[in-house]
C-alpha positions as CSV (number, residue, x, y, z in Angstrom):
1,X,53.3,72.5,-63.8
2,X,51.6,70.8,-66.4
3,X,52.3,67.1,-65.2
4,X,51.0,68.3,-61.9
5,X,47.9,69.4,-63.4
6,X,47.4,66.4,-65.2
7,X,47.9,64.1,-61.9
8,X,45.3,65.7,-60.2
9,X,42.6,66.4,-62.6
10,X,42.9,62.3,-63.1
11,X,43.3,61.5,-59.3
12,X,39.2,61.5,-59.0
13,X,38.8,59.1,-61.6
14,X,38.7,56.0,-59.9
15,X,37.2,57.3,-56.5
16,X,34.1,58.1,-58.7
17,X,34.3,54.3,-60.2
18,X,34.4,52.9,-56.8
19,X,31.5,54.9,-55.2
20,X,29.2,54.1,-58.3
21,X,25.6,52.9,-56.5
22,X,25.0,49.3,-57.0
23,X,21.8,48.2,-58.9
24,X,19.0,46.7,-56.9
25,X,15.4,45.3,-57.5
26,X,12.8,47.9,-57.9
27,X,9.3,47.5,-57.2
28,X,9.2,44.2,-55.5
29,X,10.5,41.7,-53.0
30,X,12.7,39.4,-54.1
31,X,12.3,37.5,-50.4
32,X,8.4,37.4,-51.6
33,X,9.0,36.0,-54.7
34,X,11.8,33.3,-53.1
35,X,8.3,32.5,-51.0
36,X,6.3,32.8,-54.0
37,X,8.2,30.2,-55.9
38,X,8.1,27.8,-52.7
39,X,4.4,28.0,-52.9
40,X,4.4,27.0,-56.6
41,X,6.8,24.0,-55.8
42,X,3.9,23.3,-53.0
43,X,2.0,22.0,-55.9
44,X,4.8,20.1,-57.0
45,X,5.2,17.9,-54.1
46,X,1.5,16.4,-53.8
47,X,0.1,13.9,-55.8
48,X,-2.6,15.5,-57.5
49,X,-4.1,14.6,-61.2
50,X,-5.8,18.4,-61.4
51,X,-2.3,20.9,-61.5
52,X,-0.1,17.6,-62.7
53,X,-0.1,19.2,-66.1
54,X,-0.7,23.3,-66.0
55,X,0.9,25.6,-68.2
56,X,-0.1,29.2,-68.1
57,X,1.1,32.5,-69.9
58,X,-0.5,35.7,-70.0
59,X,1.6,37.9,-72.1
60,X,-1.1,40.8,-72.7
61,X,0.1,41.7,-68.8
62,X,3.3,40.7,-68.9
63,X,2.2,38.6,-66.1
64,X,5.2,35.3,-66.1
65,X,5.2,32.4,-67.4
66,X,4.4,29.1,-65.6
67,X,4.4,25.6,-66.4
68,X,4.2,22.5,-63.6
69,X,4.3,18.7,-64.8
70,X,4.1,15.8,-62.4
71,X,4.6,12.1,-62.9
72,X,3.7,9.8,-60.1
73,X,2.1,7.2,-58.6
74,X,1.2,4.5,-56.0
75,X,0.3,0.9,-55.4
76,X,-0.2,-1.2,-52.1
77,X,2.1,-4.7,-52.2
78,X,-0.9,-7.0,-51.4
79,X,-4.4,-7.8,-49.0
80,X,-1.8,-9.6,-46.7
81,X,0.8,-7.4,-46.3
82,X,-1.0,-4.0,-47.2
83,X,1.9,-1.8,-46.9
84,X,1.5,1.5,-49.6
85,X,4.3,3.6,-51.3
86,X,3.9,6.1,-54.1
87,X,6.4,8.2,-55.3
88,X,6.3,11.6,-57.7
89,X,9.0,13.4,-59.6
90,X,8.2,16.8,-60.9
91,X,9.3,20.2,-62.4
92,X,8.3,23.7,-62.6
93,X,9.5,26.7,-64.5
94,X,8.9,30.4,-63.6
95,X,9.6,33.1,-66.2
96,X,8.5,36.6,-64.2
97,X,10.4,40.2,-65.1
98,X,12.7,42.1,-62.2
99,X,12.8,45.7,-62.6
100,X,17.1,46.9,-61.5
101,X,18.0,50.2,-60.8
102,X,21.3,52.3,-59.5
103,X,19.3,55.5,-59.2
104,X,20.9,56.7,-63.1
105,X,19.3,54.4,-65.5
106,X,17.1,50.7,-65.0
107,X,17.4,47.5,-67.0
108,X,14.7,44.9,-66.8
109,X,16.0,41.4,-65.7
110,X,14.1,38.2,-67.5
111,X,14.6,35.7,-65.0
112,X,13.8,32.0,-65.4
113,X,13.5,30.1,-62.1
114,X,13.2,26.3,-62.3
115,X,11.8,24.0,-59.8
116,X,12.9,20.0,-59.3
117,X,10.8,18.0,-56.3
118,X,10.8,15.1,-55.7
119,X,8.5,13.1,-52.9
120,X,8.1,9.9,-51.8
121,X,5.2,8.3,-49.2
122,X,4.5,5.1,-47.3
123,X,1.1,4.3,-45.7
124,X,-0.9,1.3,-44.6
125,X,-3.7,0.1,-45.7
126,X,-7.1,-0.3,-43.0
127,X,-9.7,-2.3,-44.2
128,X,-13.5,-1.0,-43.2
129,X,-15.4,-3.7,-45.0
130,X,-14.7,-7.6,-44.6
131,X,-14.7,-7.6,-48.6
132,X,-11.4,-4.9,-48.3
133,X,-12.6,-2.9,-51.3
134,X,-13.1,0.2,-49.0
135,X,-9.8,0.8,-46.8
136,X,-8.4,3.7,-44.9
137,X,-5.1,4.7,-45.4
138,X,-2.8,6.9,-43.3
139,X,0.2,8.3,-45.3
140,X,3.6,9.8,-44.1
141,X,5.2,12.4,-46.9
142,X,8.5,13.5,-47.3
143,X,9.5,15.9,-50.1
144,X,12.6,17.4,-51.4
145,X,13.0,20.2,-54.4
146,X,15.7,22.4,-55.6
147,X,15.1,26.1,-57.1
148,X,17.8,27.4,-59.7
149,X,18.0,30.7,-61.4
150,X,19.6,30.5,-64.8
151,X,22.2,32.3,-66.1
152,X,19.9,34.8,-68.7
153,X,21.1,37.8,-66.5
154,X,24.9,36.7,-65.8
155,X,26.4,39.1,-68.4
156,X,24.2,42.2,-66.5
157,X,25.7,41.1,-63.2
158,X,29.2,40.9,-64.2
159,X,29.5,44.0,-66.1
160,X,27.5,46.0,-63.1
161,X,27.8,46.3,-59.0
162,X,24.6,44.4,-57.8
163,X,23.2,43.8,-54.2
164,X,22.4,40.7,-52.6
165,X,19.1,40.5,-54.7
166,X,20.4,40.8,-57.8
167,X,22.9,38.2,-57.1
168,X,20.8,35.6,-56.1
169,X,18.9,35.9,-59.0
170,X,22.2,35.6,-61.1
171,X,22.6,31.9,-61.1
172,X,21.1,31.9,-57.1
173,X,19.7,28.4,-55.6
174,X,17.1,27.9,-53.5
175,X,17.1,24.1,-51.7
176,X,13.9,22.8,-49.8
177,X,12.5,20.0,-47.9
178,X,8.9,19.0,-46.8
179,X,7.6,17.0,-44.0
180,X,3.7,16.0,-43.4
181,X,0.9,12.9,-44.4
182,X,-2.2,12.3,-45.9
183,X,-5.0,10.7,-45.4
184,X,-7.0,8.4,-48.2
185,X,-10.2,6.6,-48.4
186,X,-9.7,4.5,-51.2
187,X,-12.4,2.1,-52.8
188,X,-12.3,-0.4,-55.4
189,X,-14.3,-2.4,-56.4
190,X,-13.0,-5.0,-59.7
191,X,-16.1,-7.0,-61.5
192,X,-15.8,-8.5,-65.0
193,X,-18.4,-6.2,-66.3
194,X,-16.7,-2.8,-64.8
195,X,-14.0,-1.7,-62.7
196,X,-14.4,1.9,-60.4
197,X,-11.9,3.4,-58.4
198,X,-12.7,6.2,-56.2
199,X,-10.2,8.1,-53.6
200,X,-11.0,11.0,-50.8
201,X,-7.9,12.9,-50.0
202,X,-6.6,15.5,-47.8
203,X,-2.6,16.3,-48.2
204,X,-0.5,18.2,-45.9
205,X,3.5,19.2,-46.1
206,X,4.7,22.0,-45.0
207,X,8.3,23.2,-47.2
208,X,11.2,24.9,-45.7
209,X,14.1,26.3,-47.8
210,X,17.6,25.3,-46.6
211,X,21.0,26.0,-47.7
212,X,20.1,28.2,-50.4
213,X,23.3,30.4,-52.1
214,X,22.1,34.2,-50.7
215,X,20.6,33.7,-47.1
216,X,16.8,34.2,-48.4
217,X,14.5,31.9,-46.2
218,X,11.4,30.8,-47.4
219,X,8.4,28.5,-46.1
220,X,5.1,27.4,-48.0
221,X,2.1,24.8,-47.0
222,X,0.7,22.4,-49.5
223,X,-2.4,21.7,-47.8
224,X,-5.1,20.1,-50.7
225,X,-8.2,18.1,-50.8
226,X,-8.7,16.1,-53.8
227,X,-11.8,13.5,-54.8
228,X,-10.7,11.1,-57.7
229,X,-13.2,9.0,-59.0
230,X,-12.4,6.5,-62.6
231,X,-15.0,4.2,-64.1
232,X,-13.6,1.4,-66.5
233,X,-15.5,-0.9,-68.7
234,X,-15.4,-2.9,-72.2
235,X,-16.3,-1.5,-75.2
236,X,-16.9,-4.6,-77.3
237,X,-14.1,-4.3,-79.1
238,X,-10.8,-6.5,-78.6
239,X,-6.7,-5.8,-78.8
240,X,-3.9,-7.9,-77.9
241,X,-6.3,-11.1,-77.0
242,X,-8.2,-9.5,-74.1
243,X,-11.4,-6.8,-74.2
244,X,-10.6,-2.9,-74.8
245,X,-12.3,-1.0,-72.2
246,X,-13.5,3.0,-72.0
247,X,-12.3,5.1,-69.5
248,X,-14.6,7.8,-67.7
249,X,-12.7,10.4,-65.0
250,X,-13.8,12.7,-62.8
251,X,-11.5,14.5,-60.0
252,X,-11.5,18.0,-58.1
253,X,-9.1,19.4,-55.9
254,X,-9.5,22.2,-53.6
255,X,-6.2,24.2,-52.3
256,X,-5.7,25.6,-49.0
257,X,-3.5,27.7,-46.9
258,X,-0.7,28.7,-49.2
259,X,-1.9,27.5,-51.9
260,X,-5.5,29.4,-52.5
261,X,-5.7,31.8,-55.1
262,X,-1.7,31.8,-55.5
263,X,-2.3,31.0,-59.0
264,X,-5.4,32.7,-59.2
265,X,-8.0,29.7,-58.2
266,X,-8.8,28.0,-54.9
267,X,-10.0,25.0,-57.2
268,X,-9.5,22.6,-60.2
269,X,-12.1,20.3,-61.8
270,X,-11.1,17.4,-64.7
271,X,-13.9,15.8,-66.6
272,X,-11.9,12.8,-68.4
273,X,-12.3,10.0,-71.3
274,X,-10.2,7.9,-73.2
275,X,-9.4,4.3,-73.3
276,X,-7.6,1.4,-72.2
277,X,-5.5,-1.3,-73.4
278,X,-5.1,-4.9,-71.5
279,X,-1.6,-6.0,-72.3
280,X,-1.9,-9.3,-69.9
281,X,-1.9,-11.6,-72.2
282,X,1.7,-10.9,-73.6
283,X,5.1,-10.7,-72.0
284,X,5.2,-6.7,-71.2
285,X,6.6,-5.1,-68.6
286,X,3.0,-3.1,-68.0
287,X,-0.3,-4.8,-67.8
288,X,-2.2,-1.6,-68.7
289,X,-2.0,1.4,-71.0
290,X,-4.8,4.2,-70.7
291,X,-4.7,7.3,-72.7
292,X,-7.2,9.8,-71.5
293,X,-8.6,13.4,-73.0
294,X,-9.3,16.0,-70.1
295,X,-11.4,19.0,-69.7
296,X,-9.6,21.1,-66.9
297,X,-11.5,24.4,-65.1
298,X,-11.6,26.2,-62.2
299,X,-11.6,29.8,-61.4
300,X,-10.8,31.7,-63.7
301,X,-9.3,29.2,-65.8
302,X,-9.8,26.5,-68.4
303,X,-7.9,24.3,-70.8
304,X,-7.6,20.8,-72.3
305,X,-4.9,18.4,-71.7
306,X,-3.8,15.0,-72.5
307,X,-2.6,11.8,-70.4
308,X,-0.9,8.4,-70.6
309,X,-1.2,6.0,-67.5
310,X,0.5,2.5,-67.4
311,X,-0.4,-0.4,-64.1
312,X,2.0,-2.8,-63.1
């Protein structure tokens, strides 16, 4: 009788193991955030000297963590053959705080979502002037990024039964591709005593996810307007046999669509100087080194960041 007893009072056990309620996200959409993180790689993907360096935390509200760095650029191959190409590789990383729950007890998940695009354009150059210093250019983007959740929660999901949520944010990826243009007016004009460069842009490319590791499907527009304007000029002073020159900057970009106000502003400003060295005269694989101080603001937002450019 007492063996009997036993086997049944244990018999429930495992029934009660099995029918435990698997923890899921609380408070939020992970499918919004999937989209959320698209838009972010949105500013990844266009060439823009405002958001090519941003890095923003706010940990009085818990708000997450956000950093985006760019490196890119573009030439044209010649007046005779003005075919353009630029190219940009860049990476974001996105720290925010999931909320888990069964329905008994919670446990906060400290994600860290990191974003690799890359995107590549070719364009032609359309001269307006006879001199060609003021050309039209017509761009055709393509993009591609990757978005990978790390392993910070792996342990939580292993140890607990999760939903679909939770497991894409275990170690989940997110792929994407972009397809749109630009369009540039682009003026330079070169003289001994001062160089200036100024370029009016307007970028479109509009991301899809694909073949991402839980079924979540997300889409995003990168739709900006930047004006980039660059005065150059010598300073007296001379280095490596040829003149140093001062460098003056000024760009703003303006986001659209997808982009406004997803990181809090629907602008960027960048008041720049610094200088530049001529490296012409020796046998270098760069002709040009410029190393430039900027003032960065928009709504809402300020800061101060630091560049290095090199010309071919």
């Amino acid at each position: 009788m007492f063996m009997l007893l036993a086997g049944l009072a244990a018999a429930p056990g495992p029934a009660l193991a099995q029918a435990e309620p698997a923890f899921r996200v609380v408070g939020t959409n992970v499918q919004k955030h999937a989209s959320a993180v698209l838009t972010l790689m949105s500013f990844a993907v266009v060439p823009d000297l405002a958001s090519s360096s941003l890095s923003i935390t706010n940990a009085n509200t818990e708000s997450p963590d956000l950093t985006l760095w760019q490196l890119g650029g573009g030439f044209t191959l010649s007046q005779s053959f003005p075919l353009y190409l630029e190219g940009s590789i860049a990476y974001n990383r996105y720290d925010p705080t999931f909320v888990a729950s069964n329905g008994l007890e919670s446990r906060k998940l400290p994600t860290k979502w990191n974003t690799f695009a890359g995107t590549v354009g070719v364009g032609w150059d359309f001269p307006l002037i006879p001199s060609k210093e003021l050309v039209f250019r017509p761009i055709f983007n393509a993009s591609l990024g990757r978005v990978a959740s790390d392993l910070s929660i792996a342990q939580f999901a292993v140890e607990h039964k999760t939903d679909r949520d939770v497991a894409f944010l275990d170690d989940g990826t997110m792929n994407a591709y972009g397809l749109g243009g630009s369009v540039m007016l682009d003026w330079e004009s070169h003289r001994d005593n001062r160089d200036i460069d100024v370029e009016l842009r307007y970028t479109n490319i509009y991301l899809r996810s694909f073949g991402d590791s839980s079924g979540l499907e997300a889409s995003s527009a990168a739709q900006t307007a930047s004006l980039y304007a660059r005065w150059r000029a010598p300073t007296g002073m001379r280095a490596l046999d040829r003149p140093v020159r001062y460098v003056l900057e000024l760009s703003h970009s303006h986001y659209f669509g997808s982009q406004a106000g997803a990181l809090g502003f629907n602008y960027l400003t960048t008041l720049g100087t610094g200088l530049e060295l001529d490296t012409s005269a020796h046998e270098v694989f760069v002709t040009r080194i410029r190393a430039v101080v900027r003032y960065v603001f928009g709504n809402n937002v300020s800061g101060v960041s630091f560049g290095l450019a090199a010309s071919f």
